[in-house]
N, C-alpha and C positions, 0 to 999 in steps of 0.2 A: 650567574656567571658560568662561562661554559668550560668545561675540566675535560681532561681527556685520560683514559683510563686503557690499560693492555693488559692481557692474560688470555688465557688459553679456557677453551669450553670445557668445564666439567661435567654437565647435565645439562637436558632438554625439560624444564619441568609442563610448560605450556607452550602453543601456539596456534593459532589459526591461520588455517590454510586462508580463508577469504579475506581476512583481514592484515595478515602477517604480523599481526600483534604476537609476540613472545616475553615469556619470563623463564630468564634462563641461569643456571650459576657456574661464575667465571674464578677461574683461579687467579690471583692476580697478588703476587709480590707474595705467595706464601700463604693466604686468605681468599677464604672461599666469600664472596660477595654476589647481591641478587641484582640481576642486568632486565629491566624492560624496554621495552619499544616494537618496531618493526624491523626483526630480525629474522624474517623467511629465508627458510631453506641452512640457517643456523644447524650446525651440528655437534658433538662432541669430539673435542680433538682440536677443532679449528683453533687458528689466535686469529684474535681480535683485538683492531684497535680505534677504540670509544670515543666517538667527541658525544658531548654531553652535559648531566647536573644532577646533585644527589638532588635528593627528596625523603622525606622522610613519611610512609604509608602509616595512617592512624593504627594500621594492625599489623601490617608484617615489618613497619620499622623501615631501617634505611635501605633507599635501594638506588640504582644508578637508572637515571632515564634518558635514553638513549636516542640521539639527535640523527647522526652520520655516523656510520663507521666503515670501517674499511675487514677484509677478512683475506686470510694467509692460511695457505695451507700447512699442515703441523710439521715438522720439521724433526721430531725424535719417532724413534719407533714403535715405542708405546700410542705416543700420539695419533700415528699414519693409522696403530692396529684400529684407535679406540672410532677415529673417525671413520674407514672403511667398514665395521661393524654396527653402526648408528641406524642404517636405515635408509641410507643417504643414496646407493644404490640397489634395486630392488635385485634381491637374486644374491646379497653378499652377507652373507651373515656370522655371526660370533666365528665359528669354526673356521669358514672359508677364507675370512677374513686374516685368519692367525697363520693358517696357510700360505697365501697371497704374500703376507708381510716377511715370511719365514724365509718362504723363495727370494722374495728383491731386497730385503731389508728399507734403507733409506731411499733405495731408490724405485719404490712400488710405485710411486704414482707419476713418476715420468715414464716406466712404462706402463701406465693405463692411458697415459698421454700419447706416446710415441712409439708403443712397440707393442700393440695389446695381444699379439699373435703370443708373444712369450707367456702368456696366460696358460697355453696348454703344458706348460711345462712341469704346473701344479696341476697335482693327481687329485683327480676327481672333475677337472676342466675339461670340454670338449669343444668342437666347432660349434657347435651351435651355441653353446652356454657363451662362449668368447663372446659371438655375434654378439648377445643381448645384453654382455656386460658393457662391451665398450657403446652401445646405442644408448645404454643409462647414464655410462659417463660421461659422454659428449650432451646428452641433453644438462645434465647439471653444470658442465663447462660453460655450455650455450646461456642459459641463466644466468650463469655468474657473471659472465663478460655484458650482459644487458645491465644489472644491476648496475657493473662498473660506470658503462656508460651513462645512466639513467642517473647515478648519483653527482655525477660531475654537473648535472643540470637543474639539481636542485629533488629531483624525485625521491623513493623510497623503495624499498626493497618487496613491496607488497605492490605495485605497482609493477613493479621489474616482471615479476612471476604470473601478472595477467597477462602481460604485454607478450608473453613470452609461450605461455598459454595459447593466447588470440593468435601469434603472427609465425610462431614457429623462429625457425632460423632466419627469418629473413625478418624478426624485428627490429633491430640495425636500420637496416638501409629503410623498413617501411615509417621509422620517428623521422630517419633524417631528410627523407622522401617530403613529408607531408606531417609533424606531430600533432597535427588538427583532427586528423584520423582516429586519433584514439579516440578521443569526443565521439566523434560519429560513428565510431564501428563497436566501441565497448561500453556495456551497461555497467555504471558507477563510475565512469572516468568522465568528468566534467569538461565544461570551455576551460575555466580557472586554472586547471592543473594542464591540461593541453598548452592554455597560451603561455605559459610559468615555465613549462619546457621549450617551446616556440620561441620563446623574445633571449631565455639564456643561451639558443642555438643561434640568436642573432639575426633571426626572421623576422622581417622588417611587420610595422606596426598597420601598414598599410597594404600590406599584398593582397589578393584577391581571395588567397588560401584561408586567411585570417576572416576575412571580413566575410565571407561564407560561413566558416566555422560559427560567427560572430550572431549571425542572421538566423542560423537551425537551433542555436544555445534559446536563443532570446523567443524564439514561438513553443521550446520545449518552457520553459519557463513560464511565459504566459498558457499555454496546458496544463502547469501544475497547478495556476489561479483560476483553472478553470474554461479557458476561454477555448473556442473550436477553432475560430480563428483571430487574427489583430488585422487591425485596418494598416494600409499599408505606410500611412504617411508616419503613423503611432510606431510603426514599429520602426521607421529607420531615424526617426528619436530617439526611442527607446536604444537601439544599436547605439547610436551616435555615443549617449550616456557611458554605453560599455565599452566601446570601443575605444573613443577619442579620437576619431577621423572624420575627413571628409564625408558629407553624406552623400557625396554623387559615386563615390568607393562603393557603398553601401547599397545605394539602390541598384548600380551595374552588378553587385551580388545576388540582390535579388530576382534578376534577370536571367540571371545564370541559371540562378538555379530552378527557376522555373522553367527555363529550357529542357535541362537535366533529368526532370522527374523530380526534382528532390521538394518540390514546392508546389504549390498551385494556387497561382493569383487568378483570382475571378472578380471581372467590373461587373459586381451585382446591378448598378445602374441601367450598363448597357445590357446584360441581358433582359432586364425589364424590357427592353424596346426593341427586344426579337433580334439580337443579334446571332450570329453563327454558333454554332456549339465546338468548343475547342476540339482539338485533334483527338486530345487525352480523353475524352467523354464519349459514349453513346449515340448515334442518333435518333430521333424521337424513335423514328419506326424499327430499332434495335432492340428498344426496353423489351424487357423480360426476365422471370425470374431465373432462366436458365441462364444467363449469361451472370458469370462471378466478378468481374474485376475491370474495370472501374463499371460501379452506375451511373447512369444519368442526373444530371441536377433536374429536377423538378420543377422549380421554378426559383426564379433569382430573390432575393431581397433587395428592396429598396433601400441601398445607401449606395453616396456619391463615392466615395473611398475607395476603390478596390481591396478584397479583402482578400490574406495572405492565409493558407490551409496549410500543415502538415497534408501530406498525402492520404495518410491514414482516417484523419479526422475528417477531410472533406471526403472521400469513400462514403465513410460510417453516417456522415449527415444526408447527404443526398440519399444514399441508400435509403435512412430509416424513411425519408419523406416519399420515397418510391415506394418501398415493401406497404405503409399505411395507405397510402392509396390505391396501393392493388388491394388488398384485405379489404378496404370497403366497398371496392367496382365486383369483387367475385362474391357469389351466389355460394351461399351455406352447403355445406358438406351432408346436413342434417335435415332432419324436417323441423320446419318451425312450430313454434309452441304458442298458442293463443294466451296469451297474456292475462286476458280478463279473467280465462277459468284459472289458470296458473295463481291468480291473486288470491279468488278464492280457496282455491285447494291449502294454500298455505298457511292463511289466517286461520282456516279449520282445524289446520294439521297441528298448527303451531301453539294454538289458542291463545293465538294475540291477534291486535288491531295496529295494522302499518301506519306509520302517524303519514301525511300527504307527501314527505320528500323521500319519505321511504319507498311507497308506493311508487313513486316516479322513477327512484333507480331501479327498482325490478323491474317493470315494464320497460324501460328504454332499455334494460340488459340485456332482455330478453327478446327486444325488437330489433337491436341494432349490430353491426358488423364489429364495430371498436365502440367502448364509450369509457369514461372514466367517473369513477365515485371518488368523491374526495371530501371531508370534514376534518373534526377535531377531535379531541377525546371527549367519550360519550353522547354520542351522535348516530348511533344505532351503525356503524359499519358492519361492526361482526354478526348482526342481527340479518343485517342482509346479507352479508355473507353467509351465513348459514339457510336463508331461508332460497335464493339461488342457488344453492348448493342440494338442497331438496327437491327442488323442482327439476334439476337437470337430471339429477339420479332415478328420479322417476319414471324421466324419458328416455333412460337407459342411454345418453350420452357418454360419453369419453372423454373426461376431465381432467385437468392438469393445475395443479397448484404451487405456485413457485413465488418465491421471495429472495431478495439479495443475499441474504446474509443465513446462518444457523438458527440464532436466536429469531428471530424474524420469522423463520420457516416453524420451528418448533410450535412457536404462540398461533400462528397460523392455521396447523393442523390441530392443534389444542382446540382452537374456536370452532372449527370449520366440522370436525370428527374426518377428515377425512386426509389421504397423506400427504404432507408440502414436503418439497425438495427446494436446497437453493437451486438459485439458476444456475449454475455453476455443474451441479451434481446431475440437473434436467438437464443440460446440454452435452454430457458428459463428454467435459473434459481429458484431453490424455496427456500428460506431462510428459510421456516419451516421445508423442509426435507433437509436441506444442501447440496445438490446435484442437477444437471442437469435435466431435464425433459424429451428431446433430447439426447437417445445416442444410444448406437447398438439394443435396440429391440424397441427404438423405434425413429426413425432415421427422418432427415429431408428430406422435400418432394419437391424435389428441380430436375434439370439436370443438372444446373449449380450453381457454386457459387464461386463469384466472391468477392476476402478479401483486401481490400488497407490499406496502412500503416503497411503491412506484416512483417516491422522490428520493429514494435513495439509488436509483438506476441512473449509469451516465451512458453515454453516448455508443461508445466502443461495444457495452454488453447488451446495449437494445440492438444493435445493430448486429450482432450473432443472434441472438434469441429471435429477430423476425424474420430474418434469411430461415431458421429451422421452423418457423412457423407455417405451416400448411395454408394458401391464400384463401382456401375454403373456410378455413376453424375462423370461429366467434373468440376474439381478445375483451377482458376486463381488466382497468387499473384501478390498482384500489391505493388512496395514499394520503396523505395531508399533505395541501401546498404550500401550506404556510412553515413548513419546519427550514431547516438547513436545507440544499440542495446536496446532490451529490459530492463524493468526493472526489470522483474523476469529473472530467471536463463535459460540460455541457450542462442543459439542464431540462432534462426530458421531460417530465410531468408538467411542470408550468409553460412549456413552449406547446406542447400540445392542447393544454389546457386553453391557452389565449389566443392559439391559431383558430380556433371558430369553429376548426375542422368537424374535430368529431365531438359526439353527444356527450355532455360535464352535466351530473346533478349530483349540488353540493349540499351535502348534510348539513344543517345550521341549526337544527334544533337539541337542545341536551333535555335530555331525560330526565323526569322525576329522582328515578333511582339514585342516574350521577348525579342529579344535582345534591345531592347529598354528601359530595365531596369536594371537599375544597381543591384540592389539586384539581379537578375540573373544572369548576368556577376558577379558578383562576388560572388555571391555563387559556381559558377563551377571554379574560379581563387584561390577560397579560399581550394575548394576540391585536387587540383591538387599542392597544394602550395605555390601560388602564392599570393602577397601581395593585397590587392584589390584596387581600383583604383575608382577616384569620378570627380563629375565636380559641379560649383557653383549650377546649378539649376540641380536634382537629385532628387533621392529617395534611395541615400546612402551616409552617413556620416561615418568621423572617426574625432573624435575630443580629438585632445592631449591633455591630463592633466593625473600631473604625482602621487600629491596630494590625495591619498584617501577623503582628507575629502575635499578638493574641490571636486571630481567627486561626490563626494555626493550633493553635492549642486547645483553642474551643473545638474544632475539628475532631482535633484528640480525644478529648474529652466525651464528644458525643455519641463517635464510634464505639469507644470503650466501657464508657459506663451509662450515658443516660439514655441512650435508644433501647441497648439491651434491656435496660432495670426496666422503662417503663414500657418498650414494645414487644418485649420479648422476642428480638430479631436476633441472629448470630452477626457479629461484628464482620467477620470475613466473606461469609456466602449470602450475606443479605441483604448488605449496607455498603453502596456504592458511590465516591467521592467524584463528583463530576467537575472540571475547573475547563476556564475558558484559556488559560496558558497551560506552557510546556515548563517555562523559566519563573521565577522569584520564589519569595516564601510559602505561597501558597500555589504554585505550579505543581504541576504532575508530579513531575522529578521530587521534588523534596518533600512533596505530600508521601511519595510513595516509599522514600526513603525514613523517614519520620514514622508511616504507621507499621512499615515490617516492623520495626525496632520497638515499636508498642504491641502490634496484635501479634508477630510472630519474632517471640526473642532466642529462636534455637541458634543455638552455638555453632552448629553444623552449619558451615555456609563453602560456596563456589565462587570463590571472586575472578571478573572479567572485565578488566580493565576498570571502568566505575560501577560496575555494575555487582551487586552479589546475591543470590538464590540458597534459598533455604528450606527445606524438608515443610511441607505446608503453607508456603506460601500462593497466594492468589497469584496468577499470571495471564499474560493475553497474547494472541500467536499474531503478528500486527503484520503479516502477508499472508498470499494463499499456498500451500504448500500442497500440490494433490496426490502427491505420492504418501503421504501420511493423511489425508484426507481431513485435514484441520486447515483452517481459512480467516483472512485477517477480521479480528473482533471475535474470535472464538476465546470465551476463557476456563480455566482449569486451574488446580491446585498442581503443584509441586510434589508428589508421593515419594519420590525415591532421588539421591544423587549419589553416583558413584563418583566417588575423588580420586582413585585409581586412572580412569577412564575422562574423569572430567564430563560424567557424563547424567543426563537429568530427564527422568521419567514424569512426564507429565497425565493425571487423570483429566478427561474431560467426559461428563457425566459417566458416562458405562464404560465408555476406551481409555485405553491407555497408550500416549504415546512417546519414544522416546525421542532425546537428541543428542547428537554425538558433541565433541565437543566444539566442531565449527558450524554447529548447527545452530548454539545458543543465541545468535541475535535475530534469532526467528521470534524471541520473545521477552517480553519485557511485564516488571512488573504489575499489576492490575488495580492495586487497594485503590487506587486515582489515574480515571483514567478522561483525556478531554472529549469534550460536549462531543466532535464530529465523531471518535472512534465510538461515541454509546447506541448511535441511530441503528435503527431495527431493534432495539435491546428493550429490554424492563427490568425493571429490579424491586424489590419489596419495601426499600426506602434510597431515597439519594439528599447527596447533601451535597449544597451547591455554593460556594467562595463568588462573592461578588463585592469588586472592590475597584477604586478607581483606577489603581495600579493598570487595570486591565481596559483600560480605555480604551484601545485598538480592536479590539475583539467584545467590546460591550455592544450587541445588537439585540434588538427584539425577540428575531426569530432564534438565535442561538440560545436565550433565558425563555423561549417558550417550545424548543426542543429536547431541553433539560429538564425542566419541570415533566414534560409529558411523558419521561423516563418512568418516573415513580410510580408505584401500583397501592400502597397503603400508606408511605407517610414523604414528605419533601420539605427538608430544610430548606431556606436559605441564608445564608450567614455573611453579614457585608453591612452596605451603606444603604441607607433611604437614596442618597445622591447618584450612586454608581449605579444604583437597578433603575431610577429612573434617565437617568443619562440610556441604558440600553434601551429601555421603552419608547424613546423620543427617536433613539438612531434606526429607523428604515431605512435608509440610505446604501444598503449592504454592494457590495460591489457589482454592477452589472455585467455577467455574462456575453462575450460578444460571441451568440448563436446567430445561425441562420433559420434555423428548423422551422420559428414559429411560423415564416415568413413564407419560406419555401410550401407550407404547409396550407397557410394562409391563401395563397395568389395561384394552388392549383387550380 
């Protein structure tokens, strides 16, 4: 039931600036009481008045949770002192502030409102200082009056402070203008919350503005599942579903906006049959690597649908299918390397014998412009990686070794002895100019370069990575295509893999040595369908239980006591909790909440909203951050927190990094983290939740992306029924790429 609560700010204990989440404590009727919610820009001094509902925190007790509220400036003089000394404007502080209030008493802030010149009349004020006082308070006046307005339509005061952020003083008239705009100009502000504000301003359900907004929401959407583009008839469906309008609304937005720039429809059909090249494109005898923006399409795909492109996405495709066939029409930068002695130099060097598929990727690596390797675990990769890696350095070539991720790079250089970078770090990144450093003018200085973990690269980063690539240098991918596919959209590895284009030899043989493991054997048992298969003394289990909330506890239990007893693994840095959900009893969430409170029960804790952080706990930085140089899937322990500061120093292996306190949803727990954030990773054992709960997310390749995690030992803990329900589902959702196509039909 919703209650409404008033009193005046006594302290600011928490807030985040990005989130406007606050805990703050309000005087109210004589009693100090704890206030949360989204209270940005909250200060001491203010009154406040609360709609809302208690609640009762399992550890701080009762606090009020804060729905709407309204906020009045203080109205005694203590009050006015204690608010103009908060913080609130920058340049006023304790002293100045007592001053300020001394000179006007009750009536200080109608002159910061209406007379700020009277400023100089307190000693220590001059013209300039005036200038920059009343610019501070007009901007927080400006704020507030957004908020006011924001609130009457249902928004939130964290919302108020981007809007205001983004638009300046003229946020006002730019919601009342168009509040579709937010959607589209501000990162984190959705269709949902645009159209929420939209329909309570009375903006009809059918306008063109809406049904635009309607058509960008639904292709970023379909992006996040992955796809480069949707067919167009699928997507004014799809709209149709979100919207609730006419689809002829729908498709005249679509029209729009591919007039606009904002879109780009292409009848792959009709281009199959030599139609004209849009306006917005290239023409053939344009191509080249010197020209940036837009490339050329390549060639169309065959399908009859017209298919509808962000801008960005159709660039990055066509590009990559351009940059790959320049790379293999230009002539090596280097001298070539005769293969046959190169084979045997190595078997010498090496004092091994190449088993035949081995043989065939050195030689075609070494013969050809682009080509990809691709197997399983234990399938000799790293062997030929190392032994290509020998023979270039012989040849005194100029190599380059790059992987998506950290971990990925680290095992990389690990195998290889020689240094990997992510691509990320190889392309060097700048966070101040948001952009690449690395790319066609000014390209990397490389002969070779050689990328593993190739299925974890999407669309967007091959597509920087081959603009910086020199058309003379020799490309290698190295990857399994049978794991997960990226996490961004598209699906690089396998679209080039089945485009024909360039040279594929696929490792399919496993080794005497792995075969010695069962996690191997049955990773390639698990790929092909097959149920996996164990023996007492092992380094692969499946253990039945059908109970969610016992496999939770068996979880517990295995972490804590029988992995360590019998493998001598440390529970935190070496025992990794892999699950196919976020939500239930054995999701992320309450796995990880479940074994802080087992493996790390220090008292010391940061609580953030649901979230709380403890002096040693496991953690994972789940974006890339390159001003600290940590990146999503990197993880680290928890070394230090200041509770003064709210603030938490994270190790990761040798560095230490900190974060402020609007820093912290840069990172979330790690004890349990799901199957997609593990890819590029290993770990020394993983235990893997398989149950039918997880139906939706039960597939092949996700249960043989998880197992190939493990380096000495792999639970699985579930159903016979739920692990073969995911063996049977190939079915996984298909990608609507163009690349293979484009790739295919040059």
């Amino acid at each position: 039931m919703t209650e409404e609560l008033e009193g005046v700010v006594e302290n600011l204990l928490f807030a985040s600036e990005d989130s406007g989440y606050s805990v703050v404590r309000l005087r109210s009727g004589g009693q100090l009481v704890t206030v949360v919610g989204n209270l940005a820009t909250t200060v001491p001094g203010e009154r406040l008045h609360l709609k809302g509902r208690w609640t009762d925190h399992p550890r701080f007790g009762r606090q009020f949770a804060v729905e709407k509220y309204e906020s009045h400036a203080p109205a005694t003089v203590e009050g006015i002192e204690r608010y103009l000394s908060s913080g609130l404007i920058p340049g006023i502080g304790g002293r100045l502030a007592g001053r300020i209030v001394r000179a006007f008493g009750e009536q200080t802030l109608e002159v910061l409102d209406r007379q700020p010149q009277r400023l100089s009349e307190v000693e220590g004020i001059g013209r300039k200082r005036i200038a920059a006082l009343q610019a501070a308070w007009k901007q927080q006046r400006e704020i507030r009056k957004v908020m006011i307005f924001l609130q009457s339509y249902g928004a939130g005061p964290a919302l108020a402070a981007k809007i205001y952020k983004r638009y300046g003083d003229h946020s006002i008239t730019v919601v009342q203008e168009n509040p579709y705009r937010l959607a589209l100009d501000m990162l984190g502000v959705g269709f949902l919350t645009a159209d929420r504000i939209a329909r309570a301003m009375g903006l009809a359900e059918d306008s063109p503005a809406r049904a635009q907004a309607g058509v960008l929401h639904t292709l970023e959407e379909c992006s996040a599942e992955g796809h480069l583009y949707y067919p167009r008839v699928a997507l004014i469906q799809r709209c149709q579903k979100l919207l609730q309008i006419d689809r002829g609304i729908i498709g005249a937005a679509v029209e729009d906006l591919d007039r606009e720039g904002k879109l780009i429809t292409e009848d792959l059909q009709a281009r199959a049959g030599g139609a004209a090249p849009r306006e917005t494109e290239l023409a053939s005898g344009q191509a080249g690597r010197g020209v940036e923006e837009p490339p050329p399409a390549v060639r169309p795909v065959n399908v009859v649908d017209p298919a509808v492109y962000l801008p960005a996405f159709y660039r990055a495709e066509t590009g990559i299918a351009l940059l790959l066939s320049e790379l293999q029409a230009c002539p090596r930068n280097s001298r070539r390397i005769d293969p046959v002695r190169a084979v045997a130099w190595i078997q010498e060097r090496m004092d091994i014998e190449l088993a035949g598929k081995q043989l065939e990727a050195l030689r075609t690596a070494l013969e050809s412009e682009i080509m990809v390797i691709t197997g399983g675990p234990g399938t000799g990769k790293t062997t030929i990686l190392r032994a290509l890696l020998a023979v270039l350095e012989r040849a005194g070539l100029k190599i380059l070794l790059a992987a998506p991720t950290g971990r990925a790079a680290k095992r990389m250089q690990e195998a290889g002895g020689h240094e990997a970078r992510t691509i990320h770090r190889l392309l060097e990144y700048s966070p101040r100019e948001g952009q690449f450093r690395r790319n066609q003018s000014n390209p990397l200085e490389c002969h070779w370069l050689i990328l593993d973990e190739a299925s974890m690269i999407d669309t967007l980063l091959m597509y920087h990575l081959l603009k910086a690539l020199p058309p003379s240098s020799s490309l290698v991918l190295v990857g399994d295509a049978d794991q997960l596919p990226s996490v961004g959209p598209g699906c690089v590895l396998k679209d080039i893999i089945t485009s024909g284009r360039v040279p594929v030899v696929e490792l399919n043989e496993v080794f005497r040595q792995a075969e010695a493991s069962q996690i191997v054997v049955n990773a390639h048992r698990i790929n092909i369908g097959l149920m996996p298969v164990g023996r007492e003394e092992g380094d692969f289990y499946f253990i039945r239980q059908e109970d969610p909330e016992e496999v939770l506890r068996l979880i517990l239990k295995l972490c804590r006591e029988r992995i360590p007893a019998r493998f001598g693994l440390d529970p935190v840095e070496e025992i990794q909790v892999l699950s196919p959900m976020h939500r239930g009893p054995v999701g992320v969430s309450n796995l990880n909440r479940v074994l802080q409170e087992a493996l790390n029960p220090n008292r010391v804790e940061l609580v953030q909203g649901e979230r709380c952080f403890r002096p040693g706990d496991k953690v994972m930085q789940v974006r890339n951050n390159y001003d600290k140089e940590v990146f999503n899937g990197d993880i680290g322990r928890v070394e230090r927190i200041d509770m003064e500061t709210r603030s938490v120093e994270v190790r990761y292996e040798e560095r230490r990094v900190g974060y402020g306190a609007t820093e912290l949803d840069q990172i979330t727990l790690a004890y349990a983290v799901s199957v997609h954030k593990s890819q590029g990773s290993e770990f020394p054992a993983v235990i893997i939740p398989v149950l039918t709960q997880h139906y939706m997310l039960l597939q092949r390749n996700l249960i043989y992306t998880a197992v190939t995690r493990g380096k000495r030992l792999v639970v699985l803990v579930g159903t016979k029924k739920a692990l073969a329900i995911a063996l049977k589902n190939t079915d996984t959702q298909e990608r609507f790429t163009g690349l293979r196509a484009r790739l295919a039909n040059d």
